[in-house]
N, C-alpha and C positions, 0 to 999 in steps of 0.2 A: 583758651580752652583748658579742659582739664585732663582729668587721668581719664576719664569712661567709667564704666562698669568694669572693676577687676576682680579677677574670681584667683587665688592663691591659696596654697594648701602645700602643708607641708608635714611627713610624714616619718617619724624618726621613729624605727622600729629597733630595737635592741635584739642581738642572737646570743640567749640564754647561755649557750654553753661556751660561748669565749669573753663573759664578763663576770671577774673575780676582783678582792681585794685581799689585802693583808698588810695588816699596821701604815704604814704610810704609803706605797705604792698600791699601783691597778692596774688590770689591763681590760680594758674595752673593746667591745664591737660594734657598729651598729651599721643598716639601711638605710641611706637616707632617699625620700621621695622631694623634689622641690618642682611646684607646677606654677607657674604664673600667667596666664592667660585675661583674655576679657576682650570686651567690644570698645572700639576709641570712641570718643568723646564724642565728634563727626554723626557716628550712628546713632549714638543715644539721644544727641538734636536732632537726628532723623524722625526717629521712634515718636519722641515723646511730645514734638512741636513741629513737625510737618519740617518743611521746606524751607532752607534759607539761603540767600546768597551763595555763601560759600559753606565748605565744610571740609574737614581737616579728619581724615581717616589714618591716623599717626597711632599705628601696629607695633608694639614688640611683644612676644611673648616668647617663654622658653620651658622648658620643662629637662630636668637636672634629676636624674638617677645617679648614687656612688653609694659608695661603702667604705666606712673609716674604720681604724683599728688605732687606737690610743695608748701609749704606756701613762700612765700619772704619776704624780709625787704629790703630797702634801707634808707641811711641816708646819707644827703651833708656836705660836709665839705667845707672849704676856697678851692676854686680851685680846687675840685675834687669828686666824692661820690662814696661811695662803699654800695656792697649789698651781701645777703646772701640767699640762698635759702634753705630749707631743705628738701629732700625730701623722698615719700615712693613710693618703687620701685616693681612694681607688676607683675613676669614673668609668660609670658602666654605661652612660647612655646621655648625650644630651643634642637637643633638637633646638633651636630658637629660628623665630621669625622676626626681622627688623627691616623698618621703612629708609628706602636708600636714596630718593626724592622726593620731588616735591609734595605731599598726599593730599594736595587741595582738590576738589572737583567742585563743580559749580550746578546745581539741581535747579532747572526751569522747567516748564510746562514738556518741553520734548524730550527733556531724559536727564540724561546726570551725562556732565562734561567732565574731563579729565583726563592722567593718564600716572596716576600712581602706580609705581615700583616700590617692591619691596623684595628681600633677600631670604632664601630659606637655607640652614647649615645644619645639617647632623655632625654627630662623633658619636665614637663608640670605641671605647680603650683610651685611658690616659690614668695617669699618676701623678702625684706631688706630694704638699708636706702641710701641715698646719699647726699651728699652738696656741692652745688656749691658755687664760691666765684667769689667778682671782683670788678672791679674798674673803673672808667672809667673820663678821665679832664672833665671840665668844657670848654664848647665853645667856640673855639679861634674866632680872628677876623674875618678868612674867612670861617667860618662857619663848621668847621672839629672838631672831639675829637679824642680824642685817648684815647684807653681801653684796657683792662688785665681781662680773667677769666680764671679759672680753673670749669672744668664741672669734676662734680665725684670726686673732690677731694677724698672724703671716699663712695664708692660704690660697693655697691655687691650685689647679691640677690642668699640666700641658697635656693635653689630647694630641696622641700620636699614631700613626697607620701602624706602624711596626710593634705595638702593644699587645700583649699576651692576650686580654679579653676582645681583641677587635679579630687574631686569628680565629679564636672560641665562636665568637657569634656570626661573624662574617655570612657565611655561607645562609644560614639561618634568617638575619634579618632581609638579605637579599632576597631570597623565597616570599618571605611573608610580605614586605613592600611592594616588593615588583618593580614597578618604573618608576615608582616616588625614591624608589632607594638613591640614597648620595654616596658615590664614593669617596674614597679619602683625596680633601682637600677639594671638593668639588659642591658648590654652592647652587641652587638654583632659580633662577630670576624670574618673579612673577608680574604680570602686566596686566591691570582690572581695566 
């Protein structure tokens, strides 16, 4: 099988008044949005060619709200300059769905046989670190460079209950959820 239909978007919004620069350093902000969703593989041989033996409903999606704050350095050298950023990684929200067995079902004339699980995990508050690196020539003739980064070289961000933005929101996304809402460290198992 393959990947499905994936629908992905990602949305890196910059906040105007905390990104400055001056001679060789910077300091950055930005929003980031990361969504990755879509239908497996399974469904779209559903959709598109009716019924077959078996069919493999193999789910992850996730969706990744945070907000980064970067210091930089760059430095030129003969023919080319490289920079460094480092940064602190502030997650505000993230949700994923992944398949914890087997997700074969089997579609005959009296229904669809099976009995797929899959796991659902919220967070909301977590911190870490990340560093970007890269390089980039020095201006040819006709006016083109050429560059190399690595973004996240070393990035992660541990999600933890006792998190400034999980006190913040708490109360709030529990309201708005209701009984979808997860507590900290609390997973919820789904059975089609």
């Amino acid at each position: 099988g393959g990947q499905g239909i994936r629908f992905m978007q990602s949305i890196n919004f910059p906040l105007p008044s905390m990104n400055f620069s001056t001679r060789h350093f910077a300091l950055s902000s930005r929003l980031i949005s990361n969504i990755d969703i879509g239908l497996p593989d399974g469904m779209v041989q559903l959709l598109m060619v009716g019924n077959s033996e078996d069919l493999f409903l193999d789910i992850e999606e996730f969706i990744i709200l945070s907000q980064e704050v970067g210091v930089s350095y760059s430095h030129s050298f003969s023919g080319f300059s490289g920079g460094l950023t480092l940064k602190y990684l502030l997650g505000l929200f993230y949700m994923g769905m992944e398949s914890i067995s087997s997700t074969s079902v089997t579609t005959d004339p009296s229904g669809i046989n099976g009995n797929p699980q899959y796991m659902i995990q919220q967070a909301i508050g977590g911190g870490g670190i990340g560093l970007d690196v890269g390089i980039t020539t020095d201006e040819f003739n006709d006016g083109y460079r050429m560059g190399l980064s690595i973004i996240n070289l070393i990035g992660s961000i541990k999600w933890s209950q006792d998190h400034f933005m999980r006190t913040a929101l708490e109360n709030s996304m529990a309201n708005t959820l209701g009984d979808n809402y997860l507590r900290p460290n609390e997973f919820m198992l789904v059975n089609f």
